[in-house]
N, C-alpha and C positions, 0 to 999 in steps of 0.2 A: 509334304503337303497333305493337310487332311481336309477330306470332302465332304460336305455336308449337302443336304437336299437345299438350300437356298443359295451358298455360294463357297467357293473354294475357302479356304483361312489357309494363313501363311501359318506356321511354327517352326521353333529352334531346337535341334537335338544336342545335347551335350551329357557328358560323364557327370555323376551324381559327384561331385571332387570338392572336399568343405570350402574350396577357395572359388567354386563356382556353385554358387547357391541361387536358390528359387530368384531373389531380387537382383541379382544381376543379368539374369534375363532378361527380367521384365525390364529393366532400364533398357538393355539394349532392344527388347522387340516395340520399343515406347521411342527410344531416340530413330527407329529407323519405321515408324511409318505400322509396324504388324500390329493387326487388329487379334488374331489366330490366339487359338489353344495353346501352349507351349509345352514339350512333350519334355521329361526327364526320362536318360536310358538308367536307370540306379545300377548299380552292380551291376556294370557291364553288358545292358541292352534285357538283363534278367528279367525285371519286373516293368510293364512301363505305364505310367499315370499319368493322365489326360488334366489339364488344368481347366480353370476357368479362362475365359478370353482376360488377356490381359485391358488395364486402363491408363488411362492418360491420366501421368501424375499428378494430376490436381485433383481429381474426384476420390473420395473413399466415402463406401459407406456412414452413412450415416446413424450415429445408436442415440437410443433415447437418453435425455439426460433429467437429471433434477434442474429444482427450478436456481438452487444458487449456483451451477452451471450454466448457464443460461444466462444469468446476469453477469456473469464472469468472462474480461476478453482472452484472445488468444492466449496475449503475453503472459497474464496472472497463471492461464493454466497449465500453459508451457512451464513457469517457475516452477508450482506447485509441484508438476507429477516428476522433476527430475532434477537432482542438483547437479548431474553435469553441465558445464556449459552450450548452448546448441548451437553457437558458431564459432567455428575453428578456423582464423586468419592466418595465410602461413605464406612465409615469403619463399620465393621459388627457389634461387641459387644457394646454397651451403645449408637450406630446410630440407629440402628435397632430393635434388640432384645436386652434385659436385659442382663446388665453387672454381670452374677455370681461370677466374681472376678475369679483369679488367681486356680486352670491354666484352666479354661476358661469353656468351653459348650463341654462337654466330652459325652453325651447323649442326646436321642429325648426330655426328662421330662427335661431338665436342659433349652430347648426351649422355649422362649416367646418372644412375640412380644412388642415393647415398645408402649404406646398409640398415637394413630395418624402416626404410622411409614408408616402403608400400604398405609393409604387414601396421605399420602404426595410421596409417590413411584408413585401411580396412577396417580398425579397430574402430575409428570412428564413426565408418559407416555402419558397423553393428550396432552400435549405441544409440546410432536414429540423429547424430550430427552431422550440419549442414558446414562442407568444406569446399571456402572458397580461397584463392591463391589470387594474392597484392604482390606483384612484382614491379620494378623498375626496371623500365628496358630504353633505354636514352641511346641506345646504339641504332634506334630508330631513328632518331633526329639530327644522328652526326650523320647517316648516308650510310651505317657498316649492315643498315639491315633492312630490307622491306617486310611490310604487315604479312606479304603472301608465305616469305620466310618464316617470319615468328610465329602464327596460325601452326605452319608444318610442324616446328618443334612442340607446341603445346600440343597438338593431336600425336605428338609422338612420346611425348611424358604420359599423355593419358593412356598411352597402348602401353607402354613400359608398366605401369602401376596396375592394371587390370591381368597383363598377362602374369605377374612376379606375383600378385596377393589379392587379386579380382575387386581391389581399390578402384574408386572413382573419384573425380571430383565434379563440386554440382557445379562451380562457376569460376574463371578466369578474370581478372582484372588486370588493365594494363597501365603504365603512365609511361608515355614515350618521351615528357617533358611539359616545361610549363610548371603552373601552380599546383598539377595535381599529381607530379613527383613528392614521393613521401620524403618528409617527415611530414607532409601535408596531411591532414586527414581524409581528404576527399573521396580514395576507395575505398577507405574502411567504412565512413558513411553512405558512403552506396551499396557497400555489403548488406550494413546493418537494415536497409528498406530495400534488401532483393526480397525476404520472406518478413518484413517487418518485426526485425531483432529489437529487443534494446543494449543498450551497453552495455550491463549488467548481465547479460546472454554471452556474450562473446567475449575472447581471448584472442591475443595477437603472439604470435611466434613469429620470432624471428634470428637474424644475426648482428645486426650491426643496430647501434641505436638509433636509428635516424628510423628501423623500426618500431623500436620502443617509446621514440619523441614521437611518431602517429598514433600508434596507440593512446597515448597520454593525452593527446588533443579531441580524442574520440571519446573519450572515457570510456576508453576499454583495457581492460586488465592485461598486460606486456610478459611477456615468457623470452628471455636469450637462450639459445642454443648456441653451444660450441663447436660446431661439429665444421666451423671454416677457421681458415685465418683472421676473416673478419669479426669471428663470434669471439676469439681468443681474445682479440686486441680488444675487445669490447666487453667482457668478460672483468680486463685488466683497469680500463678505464671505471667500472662500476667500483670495484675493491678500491682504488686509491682517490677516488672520489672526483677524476676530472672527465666530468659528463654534466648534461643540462639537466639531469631528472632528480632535481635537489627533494622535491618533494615525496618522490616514487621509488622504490625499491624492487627491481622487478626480479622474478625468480629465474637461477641459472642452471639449466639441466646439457646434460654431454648431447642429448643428440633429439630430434625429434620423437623414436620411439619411448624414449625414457620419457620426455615432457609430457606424451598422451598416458605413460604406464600412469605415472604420478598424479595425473587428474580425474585419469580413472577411475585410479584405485580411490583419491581423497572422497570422489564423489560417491562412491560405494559406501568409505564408513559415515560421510555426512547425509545417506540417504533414509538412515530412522528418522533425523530429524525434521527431512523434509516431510516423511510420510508424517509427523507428528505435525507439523503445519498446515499439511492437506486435513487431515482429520480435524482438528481446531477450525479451518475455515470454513466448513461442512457446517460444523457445527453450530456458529455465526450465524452463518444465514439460516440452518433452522430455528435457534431461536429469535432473529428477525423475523422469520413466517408464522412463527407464535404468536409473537406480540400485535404484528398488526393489523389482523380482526378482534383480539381483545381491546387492543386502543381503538378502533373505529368505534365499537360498541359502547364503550362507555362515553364517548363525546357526543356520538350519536343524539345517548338519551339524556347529557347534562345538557346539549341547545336545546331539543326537544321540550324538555321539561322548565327549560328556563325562558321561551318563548312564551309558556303555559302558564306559570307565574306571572296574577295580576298584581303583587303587591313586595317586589323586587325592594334591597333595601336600599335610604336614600342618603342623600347626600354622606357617604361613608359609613354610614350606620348598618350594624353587622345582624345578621340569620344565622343564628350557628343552628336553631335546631332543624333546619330546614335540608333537606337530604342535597340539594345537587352541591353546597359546597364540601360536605363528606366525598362524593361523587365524585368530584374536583379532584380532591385529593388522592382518592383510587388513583383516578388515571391518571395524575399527576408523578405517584408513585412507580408506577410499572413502567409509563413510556420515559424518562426522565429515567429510570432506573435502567431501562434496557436502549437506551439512546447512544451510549458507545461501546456498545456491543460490534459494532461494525468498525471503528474504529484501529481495531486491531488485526487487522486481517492481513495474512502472511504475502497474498498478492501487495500488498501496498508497501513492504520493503522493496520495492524496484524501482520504486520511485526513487526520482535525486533527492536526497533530505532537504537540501535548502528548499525546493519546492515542494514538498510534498505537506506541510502544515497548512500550506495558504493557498494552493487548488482544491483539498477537500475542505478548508473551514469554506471559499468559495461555494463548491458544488453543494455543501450544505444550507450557506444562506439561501442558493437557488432552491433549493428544494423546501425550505422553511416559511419563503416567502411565496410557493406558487400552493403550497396544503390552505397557506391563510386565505390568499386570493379566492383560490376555487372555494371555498366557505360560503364568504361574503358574495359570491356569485350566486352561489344557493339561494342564498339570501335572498338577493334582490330578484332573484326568480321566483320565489315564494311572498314575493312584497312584502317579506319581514324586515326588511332595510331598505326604506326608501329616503334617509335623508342623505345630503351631499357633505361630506365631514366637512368641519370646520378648520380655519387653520391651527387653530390652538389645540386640534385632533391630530394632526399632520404633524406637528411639531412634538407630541408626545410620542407617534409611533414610529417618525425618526428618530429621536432619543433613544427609545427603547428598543429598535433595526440596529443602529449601533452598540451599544449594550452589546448584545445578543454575536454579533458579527464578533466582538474580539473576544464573548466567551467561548465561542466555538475556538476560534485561533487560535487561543492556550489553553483549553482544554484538549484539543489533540498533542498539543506539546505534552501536556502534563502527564497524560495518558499515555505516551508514546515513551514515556522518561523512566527513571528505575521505580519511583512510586507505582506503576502499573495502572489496572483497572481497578485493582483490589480496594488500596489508601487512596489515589490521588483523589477522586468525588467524595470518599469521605471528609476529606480534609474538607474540600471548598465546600462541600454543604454544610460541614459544622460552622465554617466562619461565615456560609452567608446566613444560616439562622439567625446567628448571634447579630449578625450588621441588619437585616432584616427587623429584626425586633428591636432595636435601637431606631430605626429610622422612624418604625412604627407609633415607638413613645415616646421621642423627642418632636419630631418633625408632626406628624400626624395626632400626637395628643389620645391615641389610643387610650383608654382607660384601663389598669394593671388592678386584680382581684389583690395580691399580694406583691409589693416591691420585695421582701425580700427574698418570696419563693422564688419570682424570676431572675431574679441575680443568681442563689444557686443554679437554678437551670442552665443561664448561661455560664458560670463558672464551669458545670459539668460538661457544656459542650465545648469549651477552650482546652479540656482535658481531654475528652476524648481523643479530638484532632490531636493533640502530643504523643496520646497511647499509638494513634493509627500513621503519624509519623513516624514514630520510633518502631515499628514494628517494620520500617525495612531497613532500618538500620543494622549494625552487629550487635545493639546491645544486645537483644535479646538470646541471639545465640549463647556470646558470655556470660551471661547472670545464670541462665541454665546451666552450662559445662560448670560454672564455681559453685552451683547448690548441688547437684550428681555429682561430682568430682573433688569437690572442695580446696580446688585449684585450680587457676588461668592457665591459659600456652600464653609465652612471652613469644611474643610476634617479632619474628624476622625483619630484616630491611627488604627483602621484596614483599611481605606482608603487609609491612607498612605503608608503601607507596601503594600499593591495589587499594588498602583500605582510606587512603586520603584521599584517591580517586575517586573511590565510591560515597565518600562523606562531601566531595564537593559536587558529585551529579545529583546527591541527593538532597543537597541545600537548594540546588539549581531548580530541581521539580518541586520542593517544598515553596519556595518563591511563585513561579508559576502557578501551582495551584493555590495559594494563597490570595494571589492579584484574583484568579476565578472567582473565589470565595466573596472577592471586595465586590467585584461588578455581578455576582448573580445575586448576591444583595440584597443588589441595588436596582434588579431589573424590574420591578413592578414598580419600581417610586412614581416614575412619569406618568403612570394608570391612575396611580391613586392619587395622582394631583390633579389630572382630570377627573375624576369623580367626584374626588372636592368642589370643584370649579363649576359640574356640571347644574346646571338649574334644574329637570328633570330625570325622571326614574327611568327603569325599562331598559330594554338588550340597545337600545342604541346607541348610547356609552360604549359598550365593552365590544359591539360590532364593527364599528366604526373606529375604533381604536385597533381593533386587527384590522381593518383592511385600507389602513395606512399603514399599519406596521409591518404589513405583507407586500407593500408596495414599494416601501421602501429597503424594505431586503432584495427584491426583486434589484431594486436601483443599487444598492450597494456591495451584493454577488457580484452582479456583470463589473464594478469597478474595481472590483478585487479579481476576479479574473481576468480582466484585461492589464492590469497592476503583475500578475501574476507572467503573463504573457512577455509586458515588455522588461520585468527581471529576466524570466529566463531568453530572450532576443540579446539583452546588454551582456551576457553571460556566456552566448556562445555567436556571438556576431564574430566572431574570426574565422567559425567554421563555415564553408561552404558545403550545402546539404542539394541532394534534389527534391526533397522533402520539403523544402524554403529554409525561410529565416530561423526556425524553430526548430531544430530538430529534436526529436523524441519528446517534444510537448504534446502532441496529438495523442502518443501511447500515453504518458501519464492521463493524462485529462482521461483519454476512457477506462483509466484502471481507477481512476479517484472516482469516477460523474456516478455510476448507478449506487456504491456506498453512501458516499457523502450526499446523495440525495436523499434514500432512505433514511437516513441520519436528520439532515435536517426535518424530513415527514416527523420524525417523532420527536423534535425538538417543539415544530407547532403543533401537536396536540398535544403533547403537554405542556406547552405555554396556555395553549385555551384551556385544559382543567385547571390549571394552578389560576389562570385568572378567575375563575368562575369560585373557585377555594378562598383565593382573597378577597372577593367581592362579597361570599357572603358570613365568612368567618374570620374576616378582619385579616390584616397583612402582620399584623404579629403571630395570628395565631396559624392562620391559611398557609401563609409561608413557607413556616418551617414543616409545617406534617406534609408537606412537599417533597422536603427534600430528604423525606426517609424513603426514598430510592436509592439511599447508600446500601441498603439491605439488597435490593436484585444487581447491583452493580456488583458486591461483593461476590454473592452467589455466580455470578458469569463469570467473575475474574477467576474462582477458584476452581468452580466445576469444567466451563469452556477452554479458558487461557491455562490450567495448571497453574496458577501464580500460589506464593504463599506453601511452598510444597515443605519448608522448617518448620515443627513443630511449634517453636519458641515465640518465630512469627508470627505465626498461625494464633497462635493465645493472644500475643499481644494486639493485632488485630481485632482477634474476637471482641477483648474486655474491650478495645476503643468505641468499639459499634455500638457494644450495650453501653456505654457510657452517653453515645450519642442517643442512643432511644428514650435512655430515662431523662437528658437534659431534654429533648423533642418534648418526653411528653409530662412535665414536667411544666413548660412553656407555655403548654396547651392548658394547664389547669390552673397556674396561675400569672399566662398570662394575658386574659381578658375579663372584664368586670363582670 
C-alpha cells in the first residue's frame, strides 16, 4: 500500500516475468476496483518504479490530430492503421480447451487447456485484438448445468489462460438454446457492436461448421481448426464437398496457435500495403483542403461579378469576351477536376460493395443539393433573388437533380473499376464534349466559325478517349516489349484467362464510363432550354435554376438513401442484430456521409462555374473547356493514388490527354462564330 498526503492508493507487486507485463496489471487493478500506482519489483525487487494511477479502460489520452482525422470514423482508422483483423471469435470446446465430447465440460476437472491455446490468446492481446468467445452450451437447457456452474468454468478458463501465458479474454458469449444457438448469427452480431466492429474487422474460428455457417451469415471471414474430432470430421466434409458453404471456402489450420501464427504473420507482410493506403488517404484529404478555399474563391467572385453585370447575355446569346465565363471555366476546371479525389479513399473498401456506390452517390447528392440551397439562401438574404421559380424552373432543375444523381452513381463505379481515377474522367469528358457540342449545334443552333475544324476537333477527342482507354489495357505493354525486344511472350493458359478477366472488367468500366460521358453531356441541356424559354435577362435564370436543382437533389438523396436503406434491410432481414434491422448500415453511412459530402460540395461549385461558362461562352464552347479537369484528375490519380505506375501506360495515357486538349481546344476556336 502506498501513502500519499490526500489518501491511501491500493497497488499490485509482481515479478517483471514477459508473461506478466505492465497491461496485465492494469486490467486486473481496472477489473478489481484500484484507483493506485502499480508498483513493478524488476529483477527480483532490484530496482522498483512507481507508475502513473492506472484508468478505466475506456479513457486514453487524448493527441492532437489532423483535420482528415477528424473527418475519419473509428472504423476507417482502425482499417487504415492495421491489417490484422481486430476481432477474433473463437469457439470454446476443441478452440480452446479439450473437446470432452457430448454434452460437454459439465465440471472444473472436465477443464483443460488445448496446447499452445493460451500463448496464441496472448499473442493477440499483444497485437491490440479484441477476443471474444461464442460458445454453445445447450446443456443449460437440458438441466445437466446451471448459469452459477457455467460462470464458475469460464472464471476458471480465464484463470487457466492468464496463469499458463498472462492471456485474457475481453468478453464471453453464451447461447443455451433457442434461435441464438449457432449456426445463428446472433453472437457474432453482438460481438461485432460490443466495440462497434465491422465484419470486415472480424474473423470466426472454430471447429465444426455450424461455426463456419455463423460466420457466413455474419459476413465474417470463417477459419476450421482441427485440433477436435469435430474439426476432423469437418475438415473431411469441406475436401469432399458435403457441407452447406457452397459459396465459401474457409481456411483449415491444425490448431488455434497456428491459425493466429498465420494471420499474424499474413498481416505483417500485408502491412506495407496498408501503410501505403494510410499515406494515399492523408493525402486525399489534403488535397481536398487545397481545393476548397481555392473553389470558394473563385465562385465567390464569378456571383459577385455576375450580380454586377448590367448587360448579362440574352436569350442564349453568348459573352465570350467577358471575364466571369473564363472564370466559370477556372473553377469549373479544378473543382470538377478534384471532385473525385475522395472517391478513392482506402476507408471506403469496408464498405459492402453492393452498397457502397449508392450510399456515397447518396451522401453526395446530399451534399450537392444543401452547397446549392445555402447559395440561393445568400441570395434571398442579399435580396438578390426575390422571385418564386416558376414551374417550367422546377421541372428543368429536376431534369438536371437527376442527370447529375446517376452521374454520381456511375461515376464512383467507373472510378472504383480498373479504368481508375487516371482514364475513367477522361473518357467520359471526352464523350461528353463531343455530345455537348452536338447538342449545342443541332438542338440549340449555335453558330459553328468552321464545320469542318469542329468535326476534326471532335474526331480528335473520339481518339483521344480510345488512346486513354487503351492505355489500361495490355496493349501497351506488348507493343513496347516487341519494339525493345522485337519479340512477344506467347501467353500461357493461366495468362490467358487473367488477361480475359482483365479485358472484360475493362469493357465493363469502359461502358460505365461511357453512359457518364452520354449524361454529363447532356447535363446543362435543361438550363439551356430554360434560357431559351426565358423572356428576361439577369442572374435570375441561372439562380433559380440552382435552387430548384438544389432542392431537388435534396429530394432525390434522401430517396436514394432510403432506397439504400431498404436494399440493405431486404439483404439482411434473416439476421437478427441488437443494432436493429440494419446491421452495419449505421458504420457504412458514417464512413460514406463526410467524403461523399465533400464530394458532392465540389460537384455544385463546379456546376455553378460551368453554368456561368455556358451561359456566357455558349454550351458548345463553355462546356467542353469544362471538362479539361481531366488534367487535375490525371495528376491526382498519378501523384495521390500511384495509378499508371507502367511506363507504356503511362505514354499512352499521356498522348490521350494531349489529344483531348488540342480536340478542347480546337472546339474553342472553331467552335463558335
Amino acid at each position: 500500500v502506498g501513502v500519499t498526503k490526500q489518501s491511501p492508493r491500493l497497488g499490485f507487486a509482481g515479478l517483471a516475468h514477459p508473461a506478466h507485463t505492465w497491461p496485465n496489471f492494469v486490467h486486473i487493478a481496472a477489473a478489481t476496483g484500484a484507483t493506485g500506482g502499480i508498483v513493478l519489483l524488476q529483477n527480483c525487487c532490484r530496482r522498483m518504479a512507481w507508475r502513473r494511477p492506472c484508468r478505466p479502460p475506456g479513457r486514453r489520452k487524448r493527441r492532437r490530430r489532423r483535420m482528415y482525422n477528424a473527418f475519419m470514423s473509428e472504423d476507417s482508422k482502425r482499417h487504415q492503421q492495421s491489417a490484422v483483423p481486430q476481432l477474433f471469435l473463437l469457439d470454446r470446446d476443441g478452440v480452446i480447451n479439450v473437446d470432452v465430447g457430448p454434452p460437454g465440460v459439465l465440471s472444473l476437472d472436465q477443464l483443460e487447456l488445448l496446447p499452445g491455446s493460451a500463448a496464441a490468446v496472448r499473442c493477440l492481446n499483444d497485437a491490440g485484438c479484441c477476443v471474444v468467445v461464442v460458445t454453445n452450451q445447450t446443456s443449460i437447457g437440458k438441466g445437466l448445468l446451471n448459469q452459477q456452474q457455467l460462470d464458475g468454468i469460464h472464471d476458471k478458463l480465464c484463470e487457466l489462460l492468464f496463469l499458463e501465458a498472462g492471456a485474457k479474454i475481453d468478453r464471453i458469449l453464451v447461447a443455451t438454446g433457442g434461435t441464438r444457438v449457432k449456426p445463428s448469427p446472433d453472437m457474432l452480431l453482438e460481438a461485432l457492436q460490443f466495440k462497434s466492429f465491422l465484419a470486415s474487422d472480424a474473423v470466426m474460428i472454430g471447429d465444426k461448421i455450424s461455426d463456419l455457417e455463423a460466420g457466413k451469415a455474419a459476413g465474417v471471414r470463417g477459419i476450421l481448426v482441427t485440433s477436435s474430432a469435430h474439426g476432423q470430421a469437418a475438415s473431411e466434409q469441406l475436401m469432399t464437398g458435403c457441407h452447406s458453404l457452397r459459396s465459401v471456402q474457409p481456411i483449415v489450420y491444425a490448431d488455434l496457435a497456428s491459425a493466429v501464427e498465420a494471420e499474424l504473420s499474413t498481416a505483417q507482410e500485408d502491412r506495407c500495403l496498408v501503410n501505403t493506403q494510410d499515406a494515399c488517404g492523408k493525402a486525399a484529404w489534403r488535397t481536398a483542403a487545397l481545393v476548397v478555399p481555392v473553389g470558394l474563391a473563385l465562385v465567390i467572385a464569378i456571383v459577385a461579378l455576375r450580380l454586377l453585370d448590367t448587360s448579362p447575355p440574352v436569350h442564349g446569346a453568348k459573352k465570350v469576351c467577358h471575364i466571369i465565363g473564363w472564370l466559370g471555366a477556372a473553377g469549373a476546371i479544378v473543382l470538377f477536376g478534384s471532385s473525385q479525389v475522395l472517391m478513392k479513399l482506402p476507408a471506403l473498401e469496408t464498405v459492402e460493395p453492393a452498397a457502397r456506390a449508392g450510399i456515397f452517390a447518396a451522401c453526395s447528392s446530399l451534399g450537392n443539393g444543401l452547397c446549392n440551397v445555402a447559395l440561393c439562401a445568400v441570395l434571398h438574404w442579399l435580396n438578390a433573388l426575390q422571385h418564386i421559380p416558376m414551374p417550367r424552373t422546377a421541372l428543368a432543375g429536376f431534369l438536371g437533380a437527376t442527370d447529375i444523381c446517376a452521374i454520381q452513381l456511375l461515376a464512383f463505379a467507373a472510378c472504383s473499376s480498373v479504368l481508375g481515377l487516371t482514364v475513367a474522367p477522361a473518357i467520359w469528358c471526352g464523350i461528353g464534349m463531343s455530345v455537348s457540342f452536338t447538342w449545342g449545334v443541332t438542338f440549340f443552333r449555335e453558330p459553328v466559325r468552321s464545320p469542318v475544324g469542329a468535326a476534326l476537333a471532335v474526331l480528335l477527342l473520339c481518339t483521344g478517349v480510345a488512346l486513354c482507354a487503351i492505355a489500361r489495357s495490355d496493349l501497351p505493354r506488348r507493343v513496347a516489349r516487341h519494339i525493345w525486344s522485337g519479340s512477344s511472350r506467347k501467353p500461357t493458359q493461366q495468362s490467358s484467362k487473367k488477361q480475359e478477366r482483365h479485358s472484360t472488367a475493362l469493357a465493363t468500366g469502359f461502358a460505365i464510363a461511357f453512359a457518364v460521358g452520354l449524361l454529363d453531356g447532356s447535363l446543362l441541356v435543361p438550363f439551356k432550354f430554360l434560357v431559351l424559354g426565358h423572356g428576361d435577362a439577369g442572374a435570375i435564370v441561372a439562380y433559380q435554376y440552382l435552387e430548384t436543382f438544389g432542392a431537388a437533389l435534396l429530394l432525390l438523396g434522401s430517396l436514394m438513401l432510403a432506397v439504400q436503406a431498404a436494399l440493405w434491410k431486404s439483404r439482411y432481414s434473416h439476421c437478427a442484430s441488437p443494432e436493429g434491422w440494419f446491421p452495419g448500415f449505421s458504420a457504412a453511412l458514417r464512413i460514406c456521409s463526410v467524403p461523399g459530402l465533400f464530394t458532392g460540395g465540389f460537384w455544385a461549385l463546379g456546376n455553378i462555374s460551368s453554368i456561368h461558362a455556358a451561359e456566357y461562352l455558349g454550351i458548345a464552347v463553355g462546356f467542353p473547356l469544362t471538362q479539361l479537369g481531366i488534367i487535375v484528375n490525371a495528376l491526382i490519380g498519378i501523384c495521390v493514388f500511384g495509378e499508371m505506375q507502367n511506363k507504356a501506360q503511362l505514354a499512352a495515357c499521356t498522348s490521350g490527354g494531349l489529344v483531348l486538349l488540342v480536340g478542347a481546344a480546337l472546339l474553342g476556336i472553331f467552335g463558335h462564330a
